[in-house]
Every structure is written in C-alpha cells, then in structure tokens.
N, CA, C and O atoms as a GROMACS GRO file, in nm:
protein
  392
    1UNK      N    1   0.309  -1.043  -2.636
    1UNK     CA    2   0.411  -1.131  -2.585
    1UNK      C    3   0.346  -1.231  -2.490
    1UNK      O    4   0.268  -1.200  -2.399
    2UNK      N    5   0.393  -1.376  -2.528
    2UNK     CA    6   0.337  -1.470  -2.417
    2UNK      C    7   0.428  -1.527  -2.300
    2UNK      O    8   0.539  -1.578  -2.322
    3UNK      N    9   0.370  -1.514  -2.174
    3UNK     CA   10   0.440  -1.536  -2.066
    3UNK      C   11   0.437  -1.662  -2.036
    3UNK      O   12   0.321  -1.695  -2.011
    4UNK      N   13   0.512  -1.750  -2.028
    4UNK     CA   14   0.506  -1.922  -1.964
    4UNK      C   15   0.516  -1.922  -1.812
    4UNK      O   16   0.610  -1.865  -1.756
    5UNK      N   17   0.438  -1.974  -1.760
    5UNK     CA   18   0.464  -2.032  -1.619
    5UNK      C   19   0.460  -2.136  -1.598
    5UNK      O   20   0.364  -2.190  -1.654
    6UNK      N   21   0.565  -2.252  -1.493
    6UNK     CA   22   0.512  -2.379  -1.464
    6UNK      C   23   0.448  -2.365  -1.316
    6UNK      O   24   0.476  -2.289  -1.224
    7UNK      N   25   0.366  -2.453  -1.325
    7UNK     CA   26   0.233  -2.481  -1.210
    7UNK      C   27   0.278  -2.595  -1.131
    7UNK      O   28   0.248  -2.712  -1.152
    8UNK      N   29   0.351  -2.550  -1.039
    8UNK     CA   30   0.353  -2.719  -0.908
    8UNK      C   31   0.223  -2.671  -0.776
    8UNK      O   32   0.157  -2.568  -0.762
    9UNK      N   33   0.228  -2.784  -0.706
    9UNK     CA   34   0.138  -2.789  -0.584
    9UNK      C   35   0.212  -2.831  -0.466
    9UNK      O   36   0.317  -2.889  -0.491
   10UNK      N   37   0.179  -2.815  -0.336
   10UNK     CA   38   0.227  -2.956  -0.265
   10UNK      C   39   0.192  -3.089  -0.303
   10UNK      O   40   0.116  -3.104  -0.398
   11UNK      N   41   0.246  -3.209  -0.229
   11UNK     CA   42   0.183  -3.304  -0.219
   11UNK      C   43   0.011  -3.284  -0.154
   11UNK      O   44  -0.032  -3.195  -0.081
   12UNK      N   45  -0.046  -3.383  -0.201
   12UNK     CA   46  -0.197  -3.436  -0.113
   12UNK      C   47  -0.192  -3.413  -0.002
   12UNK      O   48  -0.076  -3.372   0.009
   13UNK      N   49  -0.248  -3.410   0.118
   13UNK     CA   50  -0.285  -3.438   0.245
   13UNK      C   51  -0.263  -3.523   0.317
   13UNK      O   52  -0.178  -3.556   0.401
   14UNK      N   53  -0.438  -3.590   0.233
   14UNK     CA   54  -0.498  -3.714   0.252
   14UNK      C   55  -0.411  -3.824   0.151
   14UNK      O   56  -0.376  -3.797   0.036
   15UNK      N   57  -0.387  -3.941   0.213
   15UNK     CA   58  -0.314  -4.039   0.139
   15UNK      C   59  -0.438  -4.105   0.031
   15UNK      O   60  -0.391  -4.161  -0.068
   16UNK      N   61  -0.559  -4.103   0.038
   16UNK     CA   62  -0.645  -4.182  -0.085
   16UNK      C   63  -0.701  -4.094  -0.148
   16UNK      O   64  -0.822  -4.084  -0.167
   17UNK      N   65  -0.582  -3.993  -0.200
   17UNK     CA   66  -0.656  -3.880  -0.322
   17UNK      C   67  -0.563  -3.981  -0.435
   17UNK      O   68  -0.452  -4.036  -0.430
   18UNK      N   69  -0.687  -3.971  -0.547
   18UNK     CA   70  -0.691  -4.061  -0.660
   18UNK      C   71  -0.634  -3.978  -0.761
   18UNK      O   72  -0.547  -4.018  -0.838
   19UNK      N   73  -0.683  -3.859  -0.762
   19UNK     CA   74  -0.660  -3.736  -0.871
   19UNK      C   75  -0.648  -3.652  -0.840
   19UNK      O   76  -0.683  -3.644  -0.722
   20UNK      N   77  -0.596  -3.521  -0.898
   20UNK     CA   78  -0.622  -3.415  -0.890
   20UNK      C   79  -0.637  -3.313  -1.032
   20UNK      O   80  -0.556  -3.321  -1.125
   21UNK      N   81  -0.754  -3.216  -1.032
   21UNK     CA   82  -0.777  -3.137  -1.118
   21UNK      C   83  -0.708  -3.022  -1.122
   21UNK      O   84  -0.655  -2.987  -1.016
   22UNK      N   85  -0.698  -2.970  -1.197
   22UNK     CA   86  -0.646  -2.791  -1.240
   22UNK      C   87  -0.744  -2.715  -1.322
   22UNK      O   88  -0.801  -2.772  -1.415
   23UNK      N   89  -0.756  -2.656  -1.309
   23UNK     CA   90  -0.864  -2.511  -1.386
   23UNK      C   91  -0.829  -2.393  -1.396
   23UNK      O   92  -0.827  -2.325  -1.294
   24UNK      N   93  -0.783  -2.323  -1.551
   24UNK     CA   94  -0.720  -2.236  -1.536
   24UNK      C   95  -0.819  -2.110  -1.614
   24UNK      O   96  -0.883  -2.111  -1.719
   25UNK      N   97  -0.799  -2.013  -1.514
   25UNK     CA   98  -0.909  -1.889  -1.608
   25UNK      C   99  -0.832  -1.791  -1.620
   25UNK      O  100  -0.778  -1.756  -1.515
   26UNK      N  101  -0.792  -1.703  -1.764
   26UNK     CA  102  -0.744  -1.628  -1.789
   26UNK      C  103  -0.815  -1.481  -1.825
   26UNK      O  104  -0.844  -1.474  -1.944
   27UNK      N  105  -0.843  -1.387  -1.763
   27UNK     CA  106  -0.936  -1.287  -1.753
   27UNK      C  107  -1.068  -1.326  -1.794
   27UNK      O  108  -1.133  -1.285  -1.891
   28UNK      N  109  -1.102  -1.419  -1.700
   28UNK     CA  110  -1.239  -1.419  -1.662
   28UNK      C  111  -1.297  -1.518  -1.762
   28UNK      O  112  -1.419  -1.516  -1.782
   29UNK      N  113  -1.216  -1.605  -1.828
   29UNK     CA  114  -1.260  -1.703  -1.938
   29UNK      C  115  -1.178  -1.839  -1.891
   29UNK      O  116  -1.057  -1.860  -1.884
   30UNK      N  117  -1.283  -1.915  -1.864
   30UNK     CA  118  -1.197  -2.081  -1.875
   30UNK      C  119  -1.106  -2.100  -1.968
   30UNK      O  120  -1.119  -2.055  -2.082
   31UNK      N  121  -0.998  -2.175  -1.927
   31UNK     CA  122  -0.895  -2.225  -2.043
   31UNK      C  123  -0.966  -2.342  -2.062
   31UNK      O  124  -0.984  -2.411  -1.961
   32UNK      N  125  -1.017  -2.385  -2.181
   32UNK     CA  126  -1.042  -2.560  -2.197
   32UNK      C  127  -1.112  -2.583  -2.087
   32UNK      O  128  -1.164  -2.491  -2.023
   33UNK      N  129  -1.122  -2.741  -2.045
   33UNK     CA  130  -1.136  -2.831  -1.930
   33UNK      C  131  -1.059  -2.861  -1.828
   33UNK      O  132  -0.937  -2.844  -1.829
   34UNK      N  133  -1.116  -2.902  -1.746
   34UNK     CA  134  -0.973  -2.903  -1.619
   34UNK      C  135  -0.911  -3.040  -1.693
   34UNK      O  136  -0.956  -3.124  -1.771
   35UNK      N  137  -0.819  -3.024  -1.646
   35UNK     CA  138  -0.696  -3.109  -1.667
   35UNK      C  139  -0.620  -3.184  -1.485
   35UNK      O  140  -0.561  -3.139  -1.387
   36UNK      N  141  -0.677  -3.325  -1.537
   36UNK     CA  142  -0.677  -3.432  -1.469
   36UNK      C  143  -0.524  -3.453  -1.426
   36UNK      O  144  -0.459  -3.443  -1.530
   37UNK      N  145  -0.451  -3.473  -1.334
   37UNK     CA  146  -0.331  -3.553  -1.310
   37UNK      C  147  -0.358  -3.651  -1.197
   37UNK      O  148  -0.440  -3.646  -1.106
   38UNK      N  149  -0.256  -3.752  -1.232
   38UNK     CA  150  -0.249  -3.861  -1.100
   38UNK      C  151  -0.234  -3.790  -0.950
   38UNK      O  152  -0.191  -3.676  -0.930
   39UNK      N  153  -0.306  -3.938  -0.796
   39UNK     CA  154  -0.359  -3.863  -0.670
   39UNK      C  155  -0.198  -3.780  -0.665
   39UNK      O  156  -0.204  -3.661  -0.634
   40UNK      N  157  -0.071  -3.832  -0.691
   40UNK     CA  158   0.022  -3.795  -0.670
   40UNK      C  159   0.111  -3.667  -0.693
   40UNK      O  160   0.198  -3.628  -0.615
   41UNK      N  161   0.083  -3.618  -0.788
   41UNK     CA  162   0.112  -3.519  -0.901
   41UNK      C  163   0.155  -3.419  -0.810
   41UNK      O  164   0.092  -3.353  -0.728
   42UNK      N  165   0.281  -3.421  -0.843
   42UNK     CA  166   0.321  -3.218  -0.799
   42UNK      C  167   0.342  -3.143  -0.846
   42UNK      O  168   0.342  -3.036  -0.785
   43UNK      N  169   0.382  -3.145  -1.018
   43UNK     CA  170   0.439  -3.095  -1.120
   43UNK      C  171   0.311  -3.091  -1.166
   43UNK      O  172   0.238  -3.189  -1.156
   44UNK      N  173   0.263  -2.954  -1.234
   44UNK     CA  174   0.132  -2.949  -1.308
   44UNK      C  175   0.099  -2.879  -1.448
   44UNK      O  176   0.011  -2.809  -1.497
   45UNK      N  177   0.244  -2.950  -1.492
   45UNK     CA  178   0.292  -2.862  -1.651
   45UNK      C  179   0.286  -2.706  -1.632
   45UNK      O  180   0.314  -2.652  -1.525
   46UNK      N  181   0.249  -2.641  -1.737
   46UNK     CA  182   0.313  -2.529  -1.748
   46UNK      C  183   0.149  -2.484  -1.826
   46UNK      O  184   0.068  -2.556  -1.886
   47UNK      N  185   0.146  -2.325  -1.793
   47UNK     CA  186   0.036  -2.217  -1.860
   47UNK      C  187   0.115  -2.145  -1.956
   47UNK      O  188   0.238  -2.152  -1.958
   48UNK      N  189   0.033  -2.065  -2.049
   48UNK     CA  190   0.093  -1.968  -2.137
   48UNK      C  191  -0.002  -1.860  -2.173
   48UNK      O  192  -0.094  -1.865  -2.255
   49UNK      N  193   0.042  -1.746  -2.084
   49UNK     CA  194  -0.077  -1.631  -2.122
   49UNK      C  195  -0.013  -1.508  -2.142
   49UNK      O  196   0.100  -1.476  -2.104
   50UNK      N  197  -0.116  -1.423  -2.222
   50UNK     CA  198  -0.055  -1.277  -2.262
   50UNK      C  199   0.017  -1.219  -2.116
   50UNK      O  200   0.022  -1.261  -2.000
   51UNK      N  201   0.064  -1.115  -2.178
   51UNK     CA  202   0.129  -1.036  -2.079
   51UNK      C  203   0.022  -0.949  -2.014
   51UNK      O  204  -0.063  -0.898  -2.086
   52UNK      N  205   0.018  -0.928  -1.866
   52UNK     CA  206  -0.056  -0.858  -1.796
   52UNK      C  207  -0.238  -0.893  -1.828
   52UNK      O  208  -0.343  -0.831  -1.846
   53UNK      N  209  -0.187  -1.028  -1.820
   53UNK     CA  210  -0.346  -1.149  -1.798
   53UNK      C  211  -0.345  -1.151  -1.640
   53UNK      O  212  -0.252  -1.176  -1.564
   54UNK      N  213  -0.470  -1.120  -1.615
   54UNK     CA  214  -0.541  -1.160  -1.479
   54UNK      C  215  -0.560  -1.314  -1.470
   54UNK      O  216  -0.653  -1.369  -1.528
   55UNK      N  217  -0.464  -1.383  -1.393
   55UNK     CA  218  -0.472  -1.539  -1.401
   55UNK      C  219  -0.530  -1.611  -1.272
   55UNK      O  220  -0.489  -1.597  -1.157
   56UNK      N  221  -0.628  -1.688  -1.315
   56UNK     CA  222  -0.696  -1.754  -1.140
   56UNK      C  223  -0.668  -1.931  -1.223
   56UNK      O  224  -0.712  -1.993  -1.320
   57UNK      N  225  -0.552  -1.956  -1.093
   57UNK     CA  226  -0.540  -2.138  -1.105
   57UNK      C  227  -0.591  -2.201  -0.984
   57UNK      O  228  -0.567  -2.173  -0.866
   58UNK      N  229  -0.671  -2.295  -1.038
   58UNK     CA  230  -0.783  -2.331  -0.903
   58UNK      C  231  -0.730  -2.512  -0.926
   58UNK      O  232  -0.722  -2.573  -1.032
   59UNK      N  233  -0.692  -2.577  -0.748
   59UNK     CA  234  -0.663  -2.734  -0.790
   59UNK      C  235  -0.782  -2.769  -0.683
   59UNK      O  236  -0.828  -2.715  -0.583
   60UNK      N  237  -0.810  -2.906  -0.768
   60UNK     CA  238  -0.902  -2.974  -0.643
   60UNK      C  239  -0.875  -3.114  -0.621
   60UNK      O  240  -0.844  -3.170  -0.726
   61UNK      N  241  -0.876  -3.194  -0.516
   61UNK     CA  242  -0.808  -3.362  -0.507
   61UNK      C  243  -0.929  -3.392  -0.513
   61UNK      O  244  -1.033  -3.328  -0.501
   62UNK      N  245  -0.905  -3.492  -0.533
   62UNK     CA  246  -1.060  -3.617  -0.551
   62UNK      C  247  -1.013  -3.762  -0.524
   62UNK      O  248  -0.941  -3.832  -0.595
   63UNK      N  249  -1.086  -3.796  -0.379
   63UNK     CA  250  -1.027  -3.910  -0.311
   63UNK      C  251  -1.058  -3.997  -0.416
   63UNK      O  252  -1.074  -3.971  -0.535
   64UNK      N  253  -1.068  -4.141  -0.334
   64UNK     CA  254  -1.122  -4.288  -0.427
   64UNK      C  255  -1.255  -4.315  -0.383
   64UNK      O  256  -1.297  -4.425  -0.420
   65UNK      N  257  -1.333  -4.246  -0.314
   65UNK     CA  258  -1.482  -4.272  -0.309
   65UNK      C  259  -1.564  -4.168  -0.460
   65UNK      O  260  -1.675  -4.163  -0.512
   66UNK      N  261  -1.427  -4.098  -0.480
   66UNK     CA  262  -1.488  -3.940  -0.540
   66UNK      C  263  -1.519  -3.816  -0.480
   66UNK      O  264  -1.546  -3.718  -0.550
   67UNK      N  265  -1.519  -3.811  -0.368
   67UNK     CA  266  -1.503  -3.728  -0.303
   67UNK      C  267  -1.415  -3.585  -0.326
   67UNK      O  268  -1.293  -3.601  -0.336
   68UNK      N  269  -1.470  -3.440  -0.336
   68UNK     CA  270  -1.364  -3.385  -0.429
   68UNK      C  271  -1.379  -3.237  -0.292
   68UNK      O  272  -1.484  -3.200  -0.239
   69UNK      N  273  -1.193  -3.163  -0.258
   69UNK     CA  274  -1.170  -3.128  -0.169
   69UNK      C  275  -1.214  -2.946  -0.184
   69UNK      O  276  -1.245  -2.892  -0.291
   70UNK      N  277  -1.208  -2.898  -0.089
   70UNK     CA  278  -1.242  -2.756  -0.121
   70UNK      C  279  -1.146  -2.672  -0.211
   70UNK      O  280  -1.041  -2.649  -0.151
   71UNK      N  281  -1.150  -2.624  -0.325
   71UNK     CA  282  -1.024  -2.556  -0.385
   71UNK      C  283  -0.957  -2.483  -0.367
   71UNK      O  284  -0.996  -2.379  -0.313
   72UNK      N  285  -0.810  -2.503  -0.405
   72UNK     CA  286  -0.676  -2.435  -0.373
   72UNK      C  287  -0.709  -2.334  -0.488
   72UNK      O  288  -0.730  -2.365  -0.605
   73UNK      N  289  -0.708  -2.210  -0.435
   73UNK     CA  290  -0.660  -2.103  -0.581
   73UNK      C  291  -0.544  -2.018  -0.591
   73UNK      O  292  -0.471  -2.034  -0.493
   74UNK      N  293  -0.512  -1.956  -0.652
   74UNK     CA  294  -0.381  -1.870  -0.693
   74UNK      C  295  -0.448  -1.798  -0.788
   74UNK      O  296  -0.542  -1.826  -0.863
   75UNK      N  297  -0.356  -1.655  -0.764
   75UNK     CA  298  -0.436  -1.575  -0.882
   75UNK      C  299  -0.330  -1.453  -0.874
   75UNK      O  300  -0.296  -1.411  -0.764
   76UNK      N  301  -0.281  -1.399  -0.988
   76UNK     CA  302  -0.206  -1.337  -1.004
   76UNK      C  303  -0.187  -1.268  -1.148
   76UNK      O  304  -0.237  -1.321  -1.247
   77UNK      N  305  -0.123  -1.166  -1.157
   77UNK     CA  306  -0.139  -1.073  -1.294
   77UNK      C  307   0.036  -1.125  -1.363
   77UNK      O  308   0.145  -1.143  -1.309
   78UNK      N  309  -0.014  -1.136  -1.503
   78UNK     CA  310   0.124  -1.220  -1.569
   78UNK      C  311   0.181  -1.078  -1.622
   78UNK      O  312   0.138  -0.991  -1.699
   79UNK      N  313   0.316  -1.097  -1.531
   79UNK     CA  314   0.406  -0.961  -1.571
   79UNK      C  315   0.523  -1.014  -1.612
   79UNK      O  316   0.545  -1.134  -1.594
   80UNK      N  317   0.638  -0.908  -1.692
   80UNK     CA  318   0.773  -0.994  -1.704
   80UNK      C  319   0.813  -0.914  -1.594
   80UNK      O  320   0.797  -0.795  -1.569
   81UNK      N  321   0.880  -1.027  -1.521
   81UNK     CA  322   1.014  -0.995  -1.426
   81UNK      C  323   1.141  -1.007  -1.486
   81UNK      O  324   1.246  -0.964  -1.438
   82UNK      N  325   1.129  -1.062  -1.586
   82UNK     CA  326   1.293  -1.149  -1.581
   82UNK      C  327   1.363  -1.011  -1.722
   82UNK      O  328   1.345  -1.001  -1.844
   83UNK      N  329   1.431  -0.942  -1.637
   83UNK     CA  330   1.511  -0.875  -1.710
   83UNK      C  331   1.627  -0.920  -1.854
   83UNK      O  332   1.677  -1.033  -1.849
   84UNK      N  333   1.654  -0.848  -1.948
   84UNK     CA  334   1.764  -0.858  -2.026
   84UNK      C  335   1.856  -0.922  -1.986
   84UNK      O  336   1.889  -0.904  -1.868
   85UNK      N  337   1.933  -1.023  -2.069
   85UNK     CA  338   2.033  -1.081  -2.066
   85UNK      C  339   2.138  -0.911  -2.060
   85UNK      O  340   2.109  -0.796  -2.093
   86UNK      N  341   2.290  -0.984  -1.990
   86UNK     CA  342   2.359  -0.854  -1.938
   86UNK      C  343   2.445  -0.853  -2.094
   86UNK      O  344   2.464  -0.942  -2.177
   87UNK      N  345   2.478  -0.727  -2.089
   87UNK     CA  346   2.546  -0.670  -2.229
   87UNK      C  347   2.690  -0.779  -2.273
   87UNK      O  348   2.782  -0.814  -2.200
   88UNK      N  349   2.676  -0.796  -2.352
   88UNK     CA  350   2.836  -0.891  -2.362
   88UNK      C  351   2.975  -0.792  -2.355
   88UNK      O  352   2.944  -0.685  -2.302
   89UNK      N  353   3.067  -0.794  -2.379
   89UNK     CA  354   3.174  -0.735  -2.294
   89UNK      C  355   3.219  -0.639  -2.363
   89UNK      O  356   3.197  -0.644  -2.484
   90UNK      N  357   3.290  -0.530  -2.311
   90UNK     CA  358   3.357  -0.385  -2.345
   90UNK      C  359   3.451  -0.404  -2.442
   90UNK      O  360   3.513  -0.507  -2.418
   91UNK      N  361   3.481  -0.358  -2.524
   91UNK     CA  362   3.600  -0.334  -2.588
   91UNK      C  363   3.644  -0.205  -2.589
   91UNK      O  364   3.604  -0.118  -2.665
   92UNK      N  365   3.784  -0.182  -2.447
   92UNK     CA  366   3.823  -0.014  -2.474
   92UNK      C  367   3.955  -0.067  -2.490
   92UNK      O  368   3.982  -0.182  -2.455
   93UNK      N  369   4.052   0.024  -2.548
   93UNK     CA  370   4.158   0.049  -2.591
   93UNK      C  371   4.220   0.158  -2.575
   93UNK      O  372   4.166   0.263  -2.607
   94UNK      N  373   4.351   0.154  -2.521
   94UNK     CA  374   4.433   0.294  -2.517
   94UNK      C  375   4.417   0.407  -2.657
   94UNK      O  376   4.296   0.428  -2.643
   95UNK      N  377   4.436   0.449  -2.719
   95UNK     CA  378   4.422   0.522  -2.799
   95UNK      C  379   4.558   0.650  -2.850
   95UNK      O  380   4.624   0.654  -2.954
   96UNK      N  381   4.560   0.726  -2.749
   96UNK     CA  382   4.690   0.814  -2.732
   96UNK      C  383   4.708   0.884  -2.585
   96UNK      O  384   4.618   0.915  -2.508
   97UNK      N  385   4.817   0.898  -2.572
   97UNK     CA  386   4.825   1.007  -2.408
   97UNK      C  387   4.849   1.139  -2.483
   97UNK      O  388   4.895   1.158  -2.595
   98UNK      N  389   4.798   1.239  -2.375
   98UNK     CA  390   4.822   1.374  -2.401
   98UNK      C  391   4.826   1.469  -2.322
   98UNK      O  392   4.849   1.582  -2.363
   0.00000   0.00000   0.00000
C-alpha cells in the first residue's frame, strides 16, 4: 500500500533566496534529483511511499549569489493513521413483543 504525503515549509528567512531544493530519501535510497522550486515556494507537492518507509525530507534555500543554507530535515516512518470511513447506517426494526 502507498502512502501520499504533501510537503509544505515555512516561508524563507532571508528575503534574496532565489530557490529552494527538496531531497527525498526513502530507506536509505535517494528519490531521483532534488527538485528545484521558486525563492518563494511553500507548497512542495506531494511524496508517495510504501507503508512503514523510513522517510528523510531534507530542504535547502539558495540565495542569488548561490549561496546555499544549512539543511532543514524531517524524517519520519510512513504509517496509516487515517482510519475507516464510519459504517453507513443501522437498519433495526420492531419485529414482535413478547
């Protein structure tokens, strides 16, 4: 089963961050390449990993000289939380008294 998460950040800091990167490792293996967003970006799309993946998301800003900041990480094991939809509704009925 694959678990989706979406990835936000704060805003920047520093007002002349140009970019920012994401790097995502899923038990101990790079996903792809980091993945670039504008200096602005708070929304950082969405991951998709097995269930009970060891996940490390690492961001880094990169001013306009290029300059690139010490990395933010997160790291966490992909579990389901999100329980069953609730049962749809009863049907009881009198039947007989006795």
């Amino acid at each position: 089963m694959a678990l989706v998460y979406s990835v936000s950040a704060g805003a920047p800091v520093d007002a002349d961050v140009t970019s920012r990167e994401l790097t995502v490792v899923v038990n101990g293996e790079k996903i792809g390449e980091p993945v670039s967003f504008d200096g602005s970006a708070v929304e950082l799309g969405e991951i998709k990993v097995s269930q009970n993946a060891s996940v490390l998301i690492t961001l880094v800003d990169v001013d306009d000289a290029g300059n690139r900041s010490q990395p933010a990480t997160f790291e966490f094991t992909a579990t389901d939380t999100i329980a069953p939809a609730q049962p749809g509704s009863f049907g009881v009925a009198l039947v007989r008294e006795e």
